[in-house]
C-alpha positions as CSV (number, residue, x, y, z in Angstrom):
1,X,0.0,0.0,0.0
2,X,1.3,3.3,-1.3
3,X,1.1,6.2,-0.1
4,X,1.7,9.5,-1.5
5,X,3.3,12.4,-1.4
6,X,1.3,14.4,0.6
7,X,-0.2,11.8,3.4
8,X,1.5,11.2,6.7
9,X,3.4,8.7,7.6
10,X,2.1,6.2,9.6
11,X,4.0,4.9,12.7
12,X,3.2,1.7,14.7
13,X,4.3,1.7,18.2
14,X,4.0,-1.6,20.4
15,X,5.2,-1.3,24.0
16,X,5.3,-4.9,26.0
17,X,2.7,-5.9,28.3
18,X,5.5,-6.5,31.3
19,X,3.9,-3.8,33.7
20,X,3.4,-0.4,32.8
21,X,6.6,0.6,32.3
22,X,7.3,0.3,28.5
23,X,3.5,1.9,27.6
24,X,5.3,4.9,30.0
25,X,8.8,5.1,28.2
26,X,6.8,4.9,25.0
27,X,4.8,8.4,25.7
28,X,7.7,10.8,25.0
29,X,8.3,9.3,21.2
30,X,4.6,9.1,20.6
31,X,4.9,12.9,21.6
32,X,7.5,13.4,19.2
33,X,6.3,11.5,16.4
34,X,2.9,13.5,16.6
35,X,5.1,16.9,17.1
36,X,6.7,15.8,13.8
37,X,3.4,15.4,11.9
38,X,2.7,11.4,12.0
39,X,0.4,9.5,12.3
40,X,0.6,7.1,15.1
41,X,-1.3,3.5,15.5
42,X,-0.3,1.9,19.0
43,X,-0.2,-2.1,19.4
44,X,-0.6,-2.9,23.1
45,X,-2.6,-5.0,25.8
46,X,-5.5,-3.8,27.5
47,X,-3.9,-2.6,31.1
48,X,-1.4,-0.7,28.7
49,X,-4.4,0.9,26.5
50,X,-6.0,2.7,29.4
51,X,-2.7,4.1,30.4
52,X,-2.1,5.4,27.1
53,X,-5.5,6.2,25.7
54,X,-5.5,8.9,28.8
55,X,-2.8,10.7,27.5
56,X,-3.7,10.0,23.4
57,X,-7.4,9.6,23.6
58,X,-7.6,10.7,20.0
59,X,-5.2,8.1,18.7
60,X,-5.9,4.3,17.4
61,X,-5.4,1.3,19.2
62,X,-5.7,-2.2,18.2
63,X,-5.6,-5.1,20.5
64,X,-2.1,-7.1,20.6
65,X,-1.6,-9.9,22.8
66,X,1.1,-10.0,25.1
67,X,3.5,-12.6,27.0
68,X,1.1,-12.4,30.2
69,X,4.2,-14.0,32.4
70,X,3.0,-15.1,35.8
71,X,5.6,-14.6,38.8
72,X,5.4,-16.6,42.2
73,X,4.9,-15.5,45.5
74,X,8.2,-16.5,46.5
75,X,12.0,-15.3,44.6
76,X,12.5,-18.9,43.8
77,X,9.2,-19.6,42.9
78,X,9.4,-16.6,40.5
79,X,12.7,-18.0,38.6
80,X,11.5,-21.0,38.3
81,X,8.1,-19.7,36.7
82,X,10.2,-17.9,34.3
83,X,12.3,-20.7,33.4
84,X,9.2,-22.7,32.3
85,X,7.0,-19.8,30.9
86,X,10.5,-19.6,27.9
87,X,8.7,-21.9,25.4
88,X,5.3,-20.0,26.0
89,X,7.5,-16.6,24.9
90,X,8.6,-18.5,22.2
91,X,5.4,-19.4,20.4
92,X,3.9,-15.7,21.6
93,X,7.2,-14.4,19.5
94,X,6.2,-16.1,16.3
95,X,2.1,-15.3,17.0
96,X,3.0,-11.7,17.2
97,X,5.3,-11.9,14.2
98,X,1.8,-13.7,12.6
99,X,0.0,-10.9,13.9
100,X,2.0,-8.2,12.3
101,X,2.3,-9.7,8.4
102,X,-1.6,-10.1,8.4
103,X,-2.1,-6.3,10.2
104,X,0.5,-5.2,7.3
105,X,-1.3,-7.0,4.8
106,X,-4.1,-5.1,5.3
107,X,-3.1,-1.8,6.8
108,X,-0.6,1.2,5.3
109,X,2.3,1.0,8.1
110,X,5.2,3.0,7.0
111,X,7.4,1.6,9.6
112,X,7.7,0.7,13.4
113,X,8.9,1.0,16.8
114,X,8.9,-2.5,18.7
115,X,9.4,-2.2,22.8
116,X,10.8,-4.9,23.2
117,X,8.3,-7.4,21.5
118,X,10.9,-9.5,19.8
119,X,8.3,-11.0,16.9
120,X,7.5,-7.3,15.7
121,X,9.6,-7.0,12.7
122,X,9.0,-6.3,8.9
123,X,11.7,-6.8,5.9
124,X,9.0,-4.7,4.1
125,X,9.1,-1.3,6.4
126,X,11.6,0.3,8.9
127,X,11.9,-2.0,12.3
128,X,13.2,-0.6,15.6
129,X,13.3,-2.2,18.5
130,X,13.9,-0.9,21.4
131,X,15.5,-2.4,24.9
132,X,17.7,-1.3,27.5
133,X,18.3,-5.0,27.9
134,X,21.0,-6.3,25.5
135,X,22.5,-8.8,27.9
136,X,19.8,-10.5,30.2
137,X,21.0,-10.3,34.1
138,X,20.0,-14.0,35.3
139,X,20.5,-16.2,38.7
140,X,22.3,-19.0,36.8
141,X,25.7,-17.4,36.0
142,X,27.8,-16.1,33.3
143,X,27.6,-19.4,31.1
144,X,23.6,-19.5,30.8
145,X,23.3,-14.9,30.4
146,X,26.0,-15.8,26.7
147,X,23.7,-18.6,26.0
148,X,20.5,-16.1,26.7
149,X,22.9,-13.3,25.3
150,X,23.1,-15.1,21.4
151,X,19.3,-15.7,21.5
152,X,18.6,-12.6,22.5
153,X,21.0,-11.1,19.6
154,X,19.2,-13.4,17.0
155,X,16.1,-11.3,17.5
156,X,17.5,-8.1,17.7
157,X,19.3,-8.8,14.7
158,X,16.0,-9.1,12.8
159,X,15.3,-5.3,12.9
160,X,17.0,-2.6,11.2
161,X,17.5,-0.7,14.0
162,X,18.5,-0.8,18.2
163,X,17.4,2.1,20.6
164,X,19.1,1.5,24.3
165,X,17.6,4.0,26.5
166,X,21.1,5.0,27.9
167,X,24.1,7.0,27.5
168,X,26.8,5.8,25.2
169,X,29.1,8.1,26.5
170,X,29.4,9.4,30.4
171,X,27.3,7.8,33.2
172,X,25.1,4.6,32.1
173,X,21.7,4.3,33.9
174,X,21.8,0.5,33.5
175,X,25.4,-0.8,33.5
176,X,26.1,-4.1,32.0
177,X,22.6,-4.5,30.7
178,X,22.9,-1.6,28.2
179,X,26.6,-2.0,27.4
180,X,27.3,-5.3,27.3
181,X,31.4,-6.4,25.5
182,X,29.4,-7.5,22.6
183,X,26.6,-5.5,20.7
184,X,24.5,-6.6,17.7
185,X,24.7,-6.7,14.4
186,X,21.8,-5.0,14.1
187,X,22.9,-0.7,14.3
188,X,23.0,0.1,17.9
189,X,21.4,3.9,19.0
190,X,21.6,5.2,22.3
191,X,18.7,7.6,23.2
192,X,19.4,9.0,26.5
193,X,17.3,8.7,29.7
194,X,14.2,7.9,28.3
195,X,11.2,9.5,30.3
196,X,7.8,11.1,30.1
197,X,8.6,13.4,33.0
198,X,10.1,16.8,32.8
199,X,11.3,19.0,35.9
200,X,9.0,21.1,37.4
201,X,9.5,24.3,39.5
202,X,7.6,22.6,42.5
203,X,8.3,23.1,46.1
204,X,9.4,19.5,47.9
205,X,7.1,19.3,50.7
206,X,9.6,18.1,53.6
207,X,8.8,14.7,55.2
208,X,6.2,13.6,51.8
209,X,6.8,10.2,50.6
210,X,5.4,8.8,47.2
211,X,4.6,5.3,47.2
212,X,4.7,3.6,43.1
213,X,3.5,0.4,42.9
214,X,3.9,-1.2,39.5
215,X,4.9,-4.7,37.7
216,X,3.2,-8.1,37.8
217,X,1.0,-9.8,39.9
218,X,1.1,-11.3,42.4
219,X,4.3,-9.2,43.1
220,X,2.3,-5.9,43.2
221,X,-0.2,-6.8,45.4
222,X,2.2,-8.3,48.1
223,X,3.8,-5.2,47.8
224,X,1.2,-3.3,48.7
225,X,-0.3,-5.3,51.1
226,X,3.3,-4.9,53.2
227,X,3.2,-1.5,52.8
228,X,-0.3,-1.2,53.9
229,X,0.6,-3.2,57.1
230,X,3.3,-0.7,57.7
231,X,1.2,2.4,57.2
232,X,-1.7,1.1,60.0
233,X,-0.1,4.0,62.3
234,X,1.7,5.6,59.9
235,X,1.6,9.6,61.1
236,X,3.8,11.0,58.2
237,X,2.2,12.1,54.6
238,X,2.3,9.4,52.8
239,X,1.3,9.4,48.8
240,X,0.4,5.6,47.3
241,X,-0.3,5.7,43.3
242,X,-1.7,2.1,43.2
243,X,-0.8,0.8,39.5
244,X,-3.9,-0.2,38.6
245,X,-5.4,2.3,35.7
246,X,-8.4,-0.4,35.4
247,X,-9.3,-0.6,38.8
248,X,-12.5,1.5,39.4
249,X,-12.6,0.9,43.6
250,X,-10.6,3.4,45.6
251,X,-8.7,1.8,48.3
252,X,-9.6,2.9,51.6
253,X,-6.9,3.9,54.0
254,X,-6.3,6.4,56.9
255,X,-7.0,10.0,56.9
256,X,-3.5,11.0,56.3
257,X,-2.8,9.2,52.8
258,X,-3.7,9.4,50.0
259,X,-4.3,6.6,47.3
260,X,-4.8,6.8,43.4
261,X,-5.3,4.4,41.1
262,X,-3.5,5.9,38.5
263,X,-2.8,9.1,37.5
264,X,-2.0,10.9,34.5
265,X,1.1,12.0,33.7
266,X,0.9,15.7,34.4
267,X,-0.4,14.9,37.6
268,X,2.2,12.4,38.7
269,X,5.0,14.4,37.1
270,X,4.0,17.2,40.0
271,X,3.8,14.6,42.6
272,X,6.9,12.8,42.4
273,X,8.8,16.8,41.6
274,X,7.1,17.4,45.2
275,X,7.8,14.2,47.3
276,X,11.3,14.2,49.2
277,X,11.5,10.0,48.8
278,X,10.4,8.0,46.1
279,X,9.7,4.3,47.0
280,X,9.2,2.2,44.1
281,X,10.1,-1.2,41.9
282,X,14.0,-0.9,40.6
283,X,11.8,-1.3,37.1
284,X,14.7,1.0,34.6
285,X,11.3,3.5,33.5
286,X,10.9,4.1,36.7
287,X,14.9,4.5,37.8
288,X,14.6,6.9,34.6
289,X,12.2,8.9,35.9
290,X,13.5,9.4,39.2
291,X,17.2,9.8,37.6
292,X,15.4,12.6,35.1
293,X,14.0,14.6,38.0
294,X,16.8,14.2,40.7
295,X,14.9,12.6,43.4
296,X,16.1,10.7,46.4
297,X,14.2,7.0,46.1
298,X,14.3,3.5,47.7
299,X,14.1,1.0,45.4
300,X,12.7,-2.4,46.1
301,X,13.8,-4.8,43.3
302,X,10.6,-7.4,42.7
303,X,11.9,-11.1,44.2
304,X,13.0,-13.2,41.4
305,X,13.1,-10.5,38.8
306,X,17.3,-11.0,38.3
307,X,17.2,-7.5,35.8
308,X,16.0,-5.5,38.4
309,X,18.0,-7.1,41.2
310,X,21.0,-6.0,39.4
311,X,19.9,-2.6,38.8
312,X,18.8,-1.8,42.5
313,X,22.5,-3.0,43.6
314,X,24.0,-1.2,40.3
315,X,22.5,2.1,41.5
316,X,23.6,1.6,44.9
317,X,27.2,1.0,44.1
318,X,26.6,4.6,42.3
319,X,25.1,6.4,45.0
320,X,22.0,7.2,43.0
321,X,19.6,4.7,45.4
322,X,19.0,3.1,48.1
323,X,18.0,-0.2,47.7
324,X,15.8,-3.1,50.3
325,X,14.9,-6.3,49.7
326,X,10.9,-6.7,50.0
327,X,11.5,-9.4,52.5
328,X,13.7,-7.5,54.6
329,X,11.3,-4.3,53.8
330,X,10.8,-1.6,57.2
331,X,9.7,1.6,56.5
332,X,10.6,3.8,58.9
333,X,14.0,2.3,59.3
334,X,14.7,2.9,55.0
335,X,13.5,6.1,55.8
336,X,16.2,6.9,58.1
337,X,18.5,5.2,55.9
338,X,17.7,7.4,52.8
339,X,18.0,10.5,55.3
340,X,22.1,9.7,55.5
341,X,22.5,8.5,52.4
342,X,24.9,10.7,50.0
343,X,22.9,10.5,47.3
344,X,24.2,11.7,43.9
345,X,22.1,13.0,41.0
346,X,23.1,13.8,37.5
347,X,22.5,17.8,36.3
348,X,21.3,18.5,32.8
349,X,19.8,15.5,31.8
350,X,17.3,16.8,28.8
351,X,15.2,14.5,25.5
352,X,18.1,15.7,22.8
353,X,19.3,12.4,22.1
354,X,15.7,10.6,21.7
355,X,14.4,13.7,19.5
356,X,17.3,13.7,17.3
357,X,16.9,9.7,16.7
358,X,13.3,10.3,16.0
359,X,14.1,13.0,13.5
360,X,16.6,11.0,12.0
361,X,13.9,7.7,12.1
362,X,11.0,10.1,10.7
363,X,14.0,11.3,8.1
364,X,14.5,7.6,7.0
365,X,10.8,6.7,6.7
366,X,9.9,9.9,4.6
367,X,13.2,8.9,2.4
């Protein structure tokens, strides 16, 4: 399907159903593909949809299955459900990749932008994928992550093009994972610290803490469920954004917190710019966000999840966290923690990088 010279061109964008993280990391290059007069389609699950049709109401979505992984309640349970949920990731790989010739075969796409859904790629249009994982952080050692490492390159190496949410040169947000000793074949761009959020002029309120639930269940929930126990006679002010953009319920709790569901991202851009301590998953969107606006944040790495795991230690090492283990999890005592820890932050972080690779992607397409 053609298209001429004066029609727009059209842009699919397909964030992974792992959590809400990749629909967030995804809103800044929608932004910039509509700021650079595209037309944008987006490919995602349903929790992912009514993230993102709040902030692009007008825009169409189609329905694309994702891996739906399950996670246990305990860390080993959790690697061990990973381990035997691979083959299911295999045949949702090849379904997607189904999914995608028959969409093309019947739809104009000009080219696309893949987070990290390995079986979204074309030889007919422009294919990027995007990941800040290019070598996969396991329990099992370094034999088993270059054995994960090749499979994960013979993906990769199916699209035309690799954006790594992370600096090339300077300080890297995610270590190893983003700069591995070998990189694809596949054209490697780094796009900065990728986030939705922008610094705001907004007074911290001393003592506020802003609670971000996020990632899979049952993970989320036992989260919460600790913290709830914790906040029973809980004094201080206390912010919780649940996660949960289809729940309809508000969750009851005491007088002096305050619980969302979800909110949008203006809203949670000026909450988290006025909260002294961030509490939240080690997910990497949300260590970009909090790297992006400075803020001082404990991190509790989800049990089994070997990716985040590394980057909670990863950012400790670099002064730019604090990092708990859920199981050893005590608010008020990673409160005092965070209160003496030297954190560092880094100054002048801004979207350059991701808005020239979008240019440059838009350039390609139009070419």
């Amino acid at each position: 399907m053609l298209k001429t010279a004066n029609e727009k061109p059209v842009i699919l964008v397909a964030p992974l159903n792992w959590g809400l993280g990749h629909a967030s990391r995804c809103i800044p290059i929608i932004n910039l593909l509509l700021l650079n007069d595209c037309e944008v389609i987006i490919a995602c699950g349903k929790n992912q949809k009514r993230m993102l049709e709040a902030e692009f109401g007008s825009l169409r979505f189609v329905e694309l299955p994702g891996y739906d992984l399950k996670y246990g309640k305990k860390r080993w349970l959790t690697l061990a459900k990973i381990i035997f949920q691979i083959p299911k990731i295999l045949i949702q790989i090849k379904s997607e990749n189904r999914w995608l010739e028959r969409f093309l075969s019947v739809e104009r796409v000009d080219a696309l932008i893949s987070d990290n859904r390995y079986g979204l790629y074309s030889t007919g249009i422009l294919s990027v994928f995007m990941t800040h994982q290019l070598k996969i952080k396991t329990a099992f050692g370094a034999r088993i992550e270059k054995i994960i490492q090749r499979i994960n390159y013979k993906y990769i190496n199916r699209f035309n093009q690799c954006w790594v949410p992370d600096f090339n040169d300077g300080p890297s947000l995610a270590g190893e994972l983003s700069h591995p000793d070998k990189l694809t074949v596949t054209p490697i761009q780094y796009i900065g610290c990728l986030s939705r959020f922008k610094k705001m002029h907004e007074e911290v309120i001393p003592g506020r803490v802003l609670l971000l639930l996020s990632g899979p269940e049952p993970q989320r929930t036992f989260l919460e469920e600790l913290l709830l126990q914790q906040l029973k006679f809980w004094q201080g002010d206390i912010i919780m954004v649940r996660g949960m953009p289809a729940e309809k319920n508000d969750l009851a709790v005491s007088s002096n917190i305050k619980a969302y569901n979800h909110l949008e991202s203006s809203a949670l851009n000026k909450l988290i710019c006025q909260s002294e301590f961030i509490i939240c998953r080690s997910g990497y969107s949300s260590v970009m966000d909090i790297i992006k606006l400075g803020k001082k944040s404990i991190l509790i790495p989800t049990p089994g999840q070997s990716e985040q795991e590394y980057l909670a230690d990863y950012l400790y090492q670099k002064r730019l966290a604090v990092r708990v283990q859920q199981k050893e999890f005590v608010l008020q005592k990673a409160l005092e923690i965070a209160k003496k820890f030297p954190y560092m932050t880094y100054e002048n972080i801004d979207d350059t990088m991701i808005r020239e690779a979008v240019e440059k992607f838009i350039d390609a397409v139009k070419s």
